[in-house]
MARMAR-110007 format. One record per residue: y, x, z of N, C-alpha, C in turn; residue in three letters. Coordinates in pm, whole numbers, plus 50000, padded with zeros to 5 digits. Each point is the difference from the previous one (the first is absolute). Layout:
REM MARMAR-110007
YXZYXZYXZALA/...
This chain:
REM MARMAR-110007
289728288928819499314987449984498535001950037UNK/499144993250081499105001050056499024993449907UNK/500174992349916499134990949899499135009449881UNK/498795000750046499235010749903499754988749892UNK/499484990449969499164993849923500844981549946UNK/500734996949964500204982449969499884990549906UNK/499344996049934499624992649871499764986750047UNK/500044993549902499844986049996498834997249858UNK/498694994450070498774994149869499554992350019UNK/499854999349852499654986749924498645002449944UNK/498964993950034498594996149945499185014550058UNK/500605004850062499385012150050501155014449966UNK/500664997249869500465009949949501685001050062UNK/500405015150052500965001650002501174994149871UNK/501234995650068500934991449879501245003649999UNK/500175004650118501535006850065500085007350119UNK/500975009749991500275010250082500964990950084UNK/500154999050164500984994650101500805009650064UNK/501014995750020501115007450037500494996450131UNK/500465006350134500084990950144501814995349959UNK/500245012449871501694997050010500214986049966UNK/498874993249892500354988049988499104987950078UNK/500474995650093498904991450066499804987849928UNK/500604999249865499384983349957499335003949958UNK/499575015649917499435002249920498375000050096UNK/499955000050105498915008850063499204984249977UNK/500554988250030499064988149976499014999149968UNK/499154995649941498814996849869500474987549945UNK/499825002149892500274988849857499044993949973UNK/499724990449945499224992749970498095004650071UNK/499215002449900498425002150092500385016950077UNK/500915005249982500375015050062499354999050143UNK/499475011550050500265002950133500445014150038UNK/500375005650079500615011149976499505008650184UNK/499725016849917499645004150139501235011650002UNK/500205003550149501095007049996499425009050092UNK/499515011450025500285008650107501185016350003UNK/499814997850158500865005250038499655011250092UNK/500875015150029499335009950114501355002850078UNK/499914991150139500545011750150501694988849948UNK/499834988649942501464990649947500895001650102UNK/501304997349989500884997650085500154985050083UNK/501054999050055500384983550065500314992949835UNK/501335008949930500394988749928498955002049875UNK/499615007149963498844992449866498584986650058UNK/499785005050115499144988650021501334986450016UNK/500855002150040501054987950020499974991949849UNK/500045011949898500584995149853498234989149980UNK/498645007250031499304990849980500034989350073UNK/500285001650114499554987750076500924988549966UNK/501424999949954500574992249907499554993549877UNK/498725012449932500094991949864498494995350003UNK/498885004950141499384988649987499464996950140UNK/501024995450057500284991350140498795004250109UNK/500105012150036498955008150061500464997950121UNK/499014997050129500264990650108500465016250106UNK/501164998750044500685012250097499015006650124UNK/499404992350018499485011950121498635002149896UNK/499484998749920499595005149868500555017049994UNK/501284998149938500945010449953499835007650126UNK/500884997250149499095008850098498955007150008UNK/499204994550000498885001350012499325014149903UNK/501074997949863499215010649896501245010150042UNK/501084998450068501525015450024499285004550111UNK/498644997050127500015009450075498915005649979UNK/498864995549899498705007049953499545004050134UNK/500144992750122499255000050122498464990550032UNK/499594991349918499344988349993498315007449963UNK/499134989050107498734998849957499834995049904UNK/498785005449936499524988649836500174987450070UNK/500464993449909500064983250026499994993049887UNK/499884984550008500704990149879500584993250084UNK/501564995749936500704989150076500294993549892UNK/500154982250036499794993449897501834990350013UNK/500735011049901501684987949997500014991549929UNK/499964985750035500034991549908499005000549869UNK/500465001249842499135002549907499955013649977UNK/500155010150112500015014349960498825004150058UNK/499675015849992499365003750102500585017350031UNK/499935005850118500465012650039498625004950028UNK/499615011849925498885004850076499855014950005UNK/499645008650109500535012850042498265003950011UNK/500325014449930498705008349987500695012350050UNK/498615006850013500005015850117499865007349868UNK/500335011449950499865010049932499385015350078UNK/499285007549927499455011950108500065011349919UNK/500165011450028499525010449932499925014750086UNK/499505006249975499565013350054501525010449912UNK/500605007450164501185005549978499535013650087UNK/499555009949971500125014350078498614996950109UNK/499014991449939499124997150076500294987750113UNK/500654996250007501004985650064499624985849971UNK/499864991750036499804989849912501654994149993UNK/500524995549916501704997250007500014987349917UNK/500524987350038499584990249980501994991449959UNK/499534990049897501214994149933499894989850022UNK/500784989049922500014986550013500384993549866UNK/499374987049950500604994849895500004989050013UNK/501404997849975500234982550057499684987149869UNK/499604990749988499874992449841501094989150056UNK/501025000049898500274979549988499604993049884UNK/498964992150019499574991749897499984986649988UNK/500734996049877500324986849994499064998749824UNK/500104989649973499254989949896500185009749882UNK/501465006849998500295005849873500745016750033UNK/499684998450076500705016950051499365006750126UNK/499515013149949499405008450096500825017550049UNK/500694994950107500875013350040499245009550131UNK/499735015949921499155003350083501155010050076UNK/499745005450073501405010550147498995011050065UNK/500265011749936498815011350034500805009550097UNK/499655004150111500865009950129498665003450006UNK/500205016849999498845010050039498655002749965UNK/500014994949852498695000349943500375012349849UNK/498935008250025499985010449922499454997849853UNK/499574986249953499084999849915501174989649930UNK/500485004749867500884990649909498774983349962UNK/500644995349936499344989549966500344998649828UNK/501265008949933499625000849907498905001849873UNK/498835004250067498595003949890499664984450069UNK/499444990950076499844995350023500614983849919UNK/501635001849991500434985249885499485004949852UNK/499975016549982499585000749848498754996649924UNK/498984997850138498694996449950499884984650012UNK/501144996250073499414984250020501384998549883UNK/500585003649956500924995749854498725003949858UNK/499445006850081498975002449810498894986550063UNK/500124994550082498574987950021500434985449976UNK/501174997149926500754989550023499264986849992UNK/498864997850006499014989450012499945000950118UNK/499895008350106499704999550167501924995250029UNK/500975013049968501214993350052500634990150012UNK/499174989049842500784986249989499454991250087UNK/499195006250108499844991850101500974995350120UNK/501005014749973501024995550098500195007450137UNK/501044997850042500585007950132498265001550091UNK/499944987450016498615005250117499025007149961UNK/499414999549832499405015749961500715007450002UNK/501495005350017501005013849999499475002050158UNK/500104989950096499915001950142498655008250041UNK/499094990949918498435008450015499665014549964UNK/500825003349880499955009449977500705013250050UNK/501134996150076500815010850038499234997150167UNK/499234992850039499495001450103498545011250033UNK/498814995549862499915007249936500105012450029UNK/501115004549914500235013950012500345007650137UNK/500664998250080500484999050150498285001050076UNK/498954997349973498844999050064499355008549947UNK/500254999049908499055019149946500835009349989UNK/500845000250097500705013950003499605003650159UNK/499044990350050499955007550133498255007149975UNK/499164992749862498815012350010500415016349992UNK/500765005449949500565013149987500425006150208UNK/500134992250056500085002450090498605002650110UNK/499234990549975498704996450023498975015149982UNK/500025001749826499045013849956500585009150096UNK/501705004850007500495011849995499445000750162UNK/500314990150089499625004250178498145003249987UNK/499434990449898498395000850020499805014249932UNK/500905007949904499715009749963500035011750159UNK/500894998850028500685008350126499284994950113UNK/499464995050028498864993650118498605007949955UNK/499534999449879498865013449945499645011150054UNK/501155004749944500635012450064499785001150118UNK/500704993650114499955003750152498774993850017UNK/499044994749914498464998150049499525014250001UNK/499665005649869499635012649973500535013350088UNK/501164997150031500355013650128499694994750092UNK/500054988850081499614995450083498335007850087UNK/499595002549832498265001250038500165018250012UNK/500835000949954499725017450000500885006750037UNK/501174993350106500895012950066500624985150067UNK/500955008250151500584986650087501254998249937UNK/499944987250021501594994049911501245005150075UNK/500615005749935501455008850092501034985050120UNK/501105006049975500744991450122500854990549850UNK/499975003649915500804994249897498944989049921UNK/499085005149959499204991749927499464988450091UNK/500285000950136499494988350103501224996050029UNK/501224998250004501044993849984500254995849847UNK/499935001149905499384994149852499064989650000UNK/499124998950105499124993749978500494983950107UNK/500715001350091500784992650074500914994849912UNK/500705008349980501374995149900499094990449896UNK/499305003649902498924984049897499714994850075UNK/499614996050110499304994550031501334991550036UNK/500965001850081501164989649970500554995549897UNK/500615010449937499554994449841499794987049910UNK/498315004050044498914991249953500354984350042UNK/500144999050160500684986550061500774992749980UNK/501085011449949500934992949960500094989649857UNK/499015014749936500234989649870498784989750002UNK/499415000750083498974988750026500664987250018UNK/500954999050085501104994550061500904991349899UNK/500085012249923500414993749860499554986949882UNK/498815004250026499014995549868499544987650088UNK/500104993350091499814989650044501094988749945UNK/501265005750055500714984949925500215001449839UNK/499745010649939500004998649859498964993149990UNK/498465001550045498924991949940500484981250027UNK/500904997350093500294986550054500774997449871UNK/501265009149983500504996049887499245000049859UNK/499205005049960499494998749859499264984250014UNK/499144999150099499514985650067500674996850028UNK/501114992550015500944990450030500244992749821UNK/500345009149937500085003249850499314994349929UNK/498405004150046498834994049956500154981250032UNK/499794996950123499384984150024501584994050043UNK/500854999350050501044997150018500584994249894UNK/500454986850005500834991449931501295005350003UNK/500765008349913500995010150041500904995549832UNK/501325000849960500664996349883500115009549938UNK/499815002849901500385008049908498735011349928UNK/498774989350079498675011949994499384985749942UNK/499485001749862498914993449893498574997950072UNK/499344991349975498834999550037498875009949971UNK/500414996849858499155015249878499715016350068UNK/501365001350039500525016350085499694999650117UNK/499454990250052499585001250189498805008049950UNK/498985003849952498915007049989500245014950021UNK/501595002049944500025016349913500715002050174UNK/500174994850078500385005550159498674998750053UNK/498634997050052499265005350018499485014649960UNK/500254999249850499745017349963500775005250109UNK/501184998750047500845011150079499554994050098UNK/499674991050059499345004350166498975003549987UNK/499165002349909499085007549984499505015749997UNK/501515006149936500345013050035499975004850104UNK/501044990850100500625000350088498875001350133UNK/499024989449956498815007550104498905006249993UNK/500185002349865499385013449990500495016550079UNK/501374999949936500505010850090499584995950147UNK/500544989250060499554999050133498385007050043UNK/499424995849933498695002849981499935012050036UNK/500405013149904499925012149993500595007250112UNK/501434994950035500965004450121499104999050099UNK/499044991450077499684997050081498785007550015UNK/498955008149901499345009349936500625012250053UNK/501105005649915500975010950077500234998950142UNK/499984991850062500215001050172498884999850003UNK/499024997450000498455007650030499765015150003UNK/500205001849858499875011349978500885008950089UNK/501064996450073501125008450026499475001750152UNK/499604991350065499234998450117498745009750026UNK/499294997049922498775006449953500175019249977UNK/501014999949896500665012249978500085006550184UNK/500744995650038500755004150158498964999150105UNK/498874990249958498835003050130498535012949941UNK/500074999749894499395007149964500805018750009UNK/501104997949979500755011950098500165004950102UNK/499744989250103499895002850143498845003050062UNK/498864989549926498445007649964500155014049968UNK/500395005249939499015010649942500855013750067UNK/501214992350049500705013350104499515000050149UNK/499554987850040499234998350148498795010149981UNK/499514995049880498325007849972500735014749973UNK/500905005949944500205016549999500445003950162UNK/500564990950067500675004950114498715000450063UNK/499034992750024498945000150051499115013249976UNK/499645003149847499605015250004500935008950084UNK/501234997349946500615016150052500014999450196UNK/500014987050024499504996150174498735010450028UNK/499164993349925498395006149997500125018149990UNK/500665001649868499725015850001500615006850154UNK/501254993950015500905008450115499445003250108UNK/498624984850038499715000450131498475008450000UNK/499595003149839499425008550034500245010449970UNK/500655007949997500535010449972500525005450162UNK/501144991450096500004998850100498414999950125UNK/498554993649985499395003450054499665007949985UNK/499765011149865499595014849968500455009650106UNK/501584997449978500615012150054500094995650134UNK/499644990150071500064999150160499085014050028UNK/498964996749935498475006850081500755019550037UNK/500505005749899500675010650015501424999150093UNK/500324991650007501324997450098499634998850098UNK/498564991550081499834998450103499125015350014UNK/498985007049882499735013550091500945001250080UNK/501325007149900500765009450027500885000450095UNK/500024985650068501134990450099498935006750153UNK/498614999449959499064998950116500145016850028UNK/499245004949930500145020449946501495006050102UNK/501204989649944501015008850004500844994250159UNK/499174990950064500154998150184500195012150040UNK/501085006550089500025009050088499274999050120UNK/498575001649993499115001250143499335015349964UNK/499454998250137499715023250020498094994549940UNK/499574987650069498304997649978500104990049925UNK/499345003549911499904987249866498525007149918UNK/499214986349988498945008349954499945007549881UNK/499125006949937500055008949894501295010549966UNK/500804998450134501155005649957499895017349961UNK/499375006950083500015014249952499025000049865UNK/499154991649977498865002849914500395007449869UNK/499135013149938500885009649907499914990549918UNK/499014989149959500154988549852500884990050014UNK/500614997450120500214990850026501334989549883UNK/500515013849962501304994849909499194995949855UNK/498975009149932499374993149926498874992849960UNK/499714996350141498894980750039501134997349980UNK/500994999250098501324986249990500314994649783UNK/500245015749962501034997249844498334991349912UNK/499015004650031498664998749919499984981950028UNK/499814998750169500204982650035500914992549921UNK/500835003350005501564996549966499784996149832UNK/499755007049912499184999149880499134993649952UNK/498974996850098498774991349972500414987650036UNK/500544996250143500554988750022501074992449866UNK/500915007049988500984996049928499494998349837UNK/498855009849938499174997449872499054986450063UNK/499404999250067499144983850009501014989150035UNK/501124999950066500654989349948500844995549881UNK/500595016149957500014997249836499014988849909UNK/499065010250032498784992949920500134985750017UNK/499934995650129499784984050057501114995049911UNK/500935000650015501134995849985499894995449770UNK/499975012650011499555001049796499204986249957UNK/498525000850109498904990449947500744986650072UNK/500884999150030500174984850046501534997449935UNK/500265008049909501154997149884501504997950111UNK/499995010150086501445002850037500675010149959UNK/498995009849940501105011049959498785002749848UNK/
């Protein structure tokens, strides 16, 4: 059975435990409304709900292929509305879906691929029962809510790890791995950028939208969540700076080392010409070449050879190539 959580309340306060075996039971009674969620359901348990509270079929679709952008679709007096879930898996970002059907008196939530229960989450809004007796669309706000601050944990953990490759960045070259790391977030980053756009539409839709089953009172408490929502944007878009920044300031500071070690080579290379070209000139097979018998002649040549090659040292030192 896929059903973690089903009660039916009254004035805020849980009143009864629901059962899918009995579908009259799943109703609400009198002021009842009842939330039911569910993780990864089959065809026939969503079938058993959509019988007992006339949940519109490509609805039910819609939540069996957990393929869907955030959206709100509006059935009749219902509403279907699909949120992105995120979390950090092996350094990954790995992302879920939670589908809502909400009607006047019943809120059925459908969780595929989200790592974060929602159990601690009904236990604190069951100890607030002054906020719950507001009803399915505060259950909606709140489990939305929660779904939006599960992507700051994602946010610190890359800005923590972006630090990092600042700080090596400055003091050794980034290997072949840590610059494919830095590619890989940076798609990443897009994607879930990508993300956080139609969620912010949906929390605003939520907000000003003449929509059924959402109180006038509770349109406020969905601004808080698009408010989150671009905040992270905010920060994500911060992290692709930084990630940019990270990667040009890498290519900086390896142009500028390649450039010394350019500098030292070529002088190091004019040093040793001056002795290569003596010894290239010296070591011509001709019978008349001047100074050739001379008894000093081998040490003027090694003495030249020395002085030349110490004053361009020198040159070379005072003009910061070697």
């Amino acid at each position: 059975m896929s059903v973690v959580a089903a009660c039916a309340y009254l004035d805020g306060k849980p009143v009864r435990a629901l059962d899918l075996a009995d579908p009259e039971g799943l109703k609400p009674r009198g002021d009842e409304f009842v939330w039911i969620g569910l993780v990864e359901p089959d065809e026939a348990e969503l079938e058993v709900l959509r019988q007992a509270f006339h949940l519109h079929p490509l609805a039910i679709e819609d939540a069996l292929s957990a393929r869907q952008t955030p959206k709100v679709d509006v059935y009749g007096d219902q509403l279907f509305v699909v949120a992105k879930t995120a979390h950090l898996d092996n350094d990954h970002i790995q992302y879920g879906e939670t589908d809502f059907f909400v009607g006047r008196r019943h809120l059925i939530t459908v969780r595929h691929g989200s790592a974060r229960a929602r159990t601690e989450l009904r236990a604190q809004l069951e100890a607030a029962p002054v906020l719950l007796a507001h009803g399915v669309d505060y259950v909606l706000h709140a489990v939305l809510d929660f779904i939006v601050d599960g992507y700051m944990p994602i946010v610190d953990t890359i800005e923590e790890e972006l630090q990092a490759f600042e700080r090596r960045a400055l003091d050794a070259f980034l290997s072949r791995a840590e610059i494919a790391r830095i590619f890989n977030l940076r798609r990443a980053l897009m994607r879930f950028k990508k993300m956080l756009g139609p969620m912010a539409q949906v929390a605003s839709a939520l907000e000003h939208h003449e929509l059924p089953c959402i109180d006038t009172e509770v349109r406020p408490y969905f601004r808080d969540v698009r408010d989150h929502i671009q905040r992270t944007e905010i920060l994500v878009d911060g992290l692709r700076e930084v990630l940019t920044s990270v990667f040009e300031i890498s290519s900086l500071l390896e142009q500028q080392r390649q450039g010394v070690i350019t500098r030292q080579l070529a002088a190091w290379a004019a040093i040793l010409a001056v002795p290569t070209a003596i010894a290239g000139i010296y070591g011509m097979n001709f019978e008349h070449m001047p100074e050739l018998k001379w008894r000093y002649g081998y040490e003027a040549v090694l003495v030249a050879i020395v002085l030349v090659c110490g004053l361009l040292y020198r040159r070379f030192r005072k003009t910061g190539w070697l």
